[in-house]
C-alpha positions in Angstrom: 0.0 0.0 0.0 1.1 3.6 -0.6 2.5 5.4 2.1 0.5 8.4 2.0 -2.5 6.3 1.9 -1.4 4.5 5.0 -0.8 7.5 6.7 -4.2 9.0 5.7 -5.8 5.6 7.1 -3.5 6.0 10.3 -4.7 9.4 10.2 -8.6 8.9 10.4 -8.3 5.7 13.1 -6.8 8.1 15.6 -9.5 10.9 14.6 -12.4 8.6 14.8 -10.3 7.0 18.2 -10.8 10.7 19.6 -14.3 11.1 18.8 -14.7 8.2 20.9 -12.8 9.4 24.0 -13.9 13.0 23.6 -17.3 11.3 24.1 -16.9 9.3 26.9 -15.5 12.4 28.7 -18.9 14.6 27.4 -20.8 11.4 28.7 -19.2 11.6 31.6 -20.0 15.1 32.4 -24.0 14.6 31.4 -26.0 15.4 34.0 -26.9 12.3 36.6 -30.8 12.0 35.9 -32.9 9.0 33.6 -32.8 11.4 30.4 -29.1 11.8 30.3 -28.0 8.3 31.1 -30.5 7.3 28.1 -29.0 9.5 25.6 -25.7 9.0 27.1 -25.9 5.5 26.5 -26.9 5.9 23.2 -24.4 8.8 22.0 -21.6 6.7 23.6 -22.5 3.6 21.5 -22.8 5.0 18.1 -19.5 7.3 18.9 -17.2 4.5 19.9 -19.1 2.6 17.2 -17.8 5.0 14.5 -13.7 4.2 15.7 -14.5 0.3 16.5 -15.7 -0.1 12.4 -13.5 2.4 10.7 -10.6 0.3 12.4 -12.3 -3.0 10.8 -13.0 -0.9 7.5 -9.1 -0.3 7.3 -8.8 -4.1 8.1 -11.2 -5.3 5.0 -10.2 -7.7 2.8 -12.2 -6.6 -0.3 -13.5 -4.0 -1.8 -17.2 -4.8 -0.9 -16.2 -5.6 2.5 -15.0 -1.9 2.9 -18.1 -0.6 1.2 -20.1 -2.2 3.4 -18.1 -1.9 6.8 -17.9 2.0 5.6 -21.4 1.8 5.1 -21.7 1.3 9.0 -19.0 3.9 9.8 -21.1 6.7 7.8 -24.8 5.2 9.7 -23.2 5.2 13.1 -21.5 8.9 12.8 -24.5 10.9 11.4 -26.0 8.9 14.3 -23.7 10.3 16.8 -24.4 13.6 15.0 -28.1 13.5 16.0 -27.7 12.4 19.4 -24.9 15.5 19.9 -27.5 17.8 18.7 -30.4 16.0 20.8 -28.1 17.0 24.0 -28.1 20.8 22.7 -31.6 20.8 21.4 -32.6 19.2 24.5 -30.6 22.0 26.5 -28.8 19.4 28.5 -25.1 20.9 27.1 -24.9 24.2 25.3 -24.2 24.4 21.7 -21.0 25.8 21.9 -19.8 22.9 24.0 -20.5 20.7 21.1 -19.7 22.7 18.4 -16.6 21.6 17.7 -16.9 18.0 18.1 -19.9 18.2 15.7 -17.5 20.2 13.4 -15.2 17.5 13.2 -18.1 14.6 13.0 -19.3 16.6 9.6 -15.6 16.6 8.5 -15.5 12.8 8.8 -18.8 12.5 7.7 -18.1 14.1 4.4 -15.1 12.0 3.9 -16.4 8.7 4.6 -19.3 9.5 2.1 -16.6 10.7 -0.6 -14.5 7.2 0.0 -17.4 5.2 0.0 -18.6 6.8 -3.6 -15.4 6.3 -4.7 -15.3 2.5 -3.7 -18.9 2.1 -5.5 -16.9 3.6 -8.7 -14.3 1.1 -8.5 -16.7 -2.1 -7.8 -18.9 -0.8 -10.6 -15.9 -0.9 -12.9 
């Protein structure tokens, strides 16, 4: 493999890996009542979700099996998306708390939709 696309893959693991720790330590800070543990739960799941199948996405042995594990990577991180804004529409953290981490969700989110067109391209060719 090239190294630049190695690095780019090595690159994205430890973003998506810090997505996941930046929400544990936001879960962590949720307030301690029914509503926050439920969101919590959920926010926490689909966040460490997102590193747990991009790591098995860089792992795939085929180009389907990366479209499809990428598949799950793009489901779980618009899903953390919603559940971020849930907490802010829900007024249990302020917006700006969240903004960047949301900021940085779209950013990945826009980049695991562009390598999973480009995969399509490739398997349609």
């Amino acid at each position: 493999m090239e190294k630049e696309k190695v690095e780019f893959i090595n690159e994205l693991k430890k973003r998506t890996k810090d997505i996941a720790l930046r929400v544990i330590k936001l879960q962590a800070k949720m307030p301690n009542n029914q509503i926050s543990w439920i969101i919590g739960k959920q926010i926490l799941r689909s966040a460490t979700s997102v590193a747990a199948n991009y790591r098995a996405a860089s792992r795939a042995r085929s180009g389907k099996e990366f479209y499809s594990k990428l598949s799950i990577v793009i489901e779980e991180t618009d899903e953390t998306m919603f559940w971020l804004e849930l907490l802010a529409d829900a007024e249990i953290f302020p917006k700006e708390k969240t903004a960047d981490l949301h900021k940085e969700l779209n950013e990945l989110l826009s980049i695991f939709m562009s390598a999973r067109k480009n995969t399509k391209q490739s398997l349609n060719k």
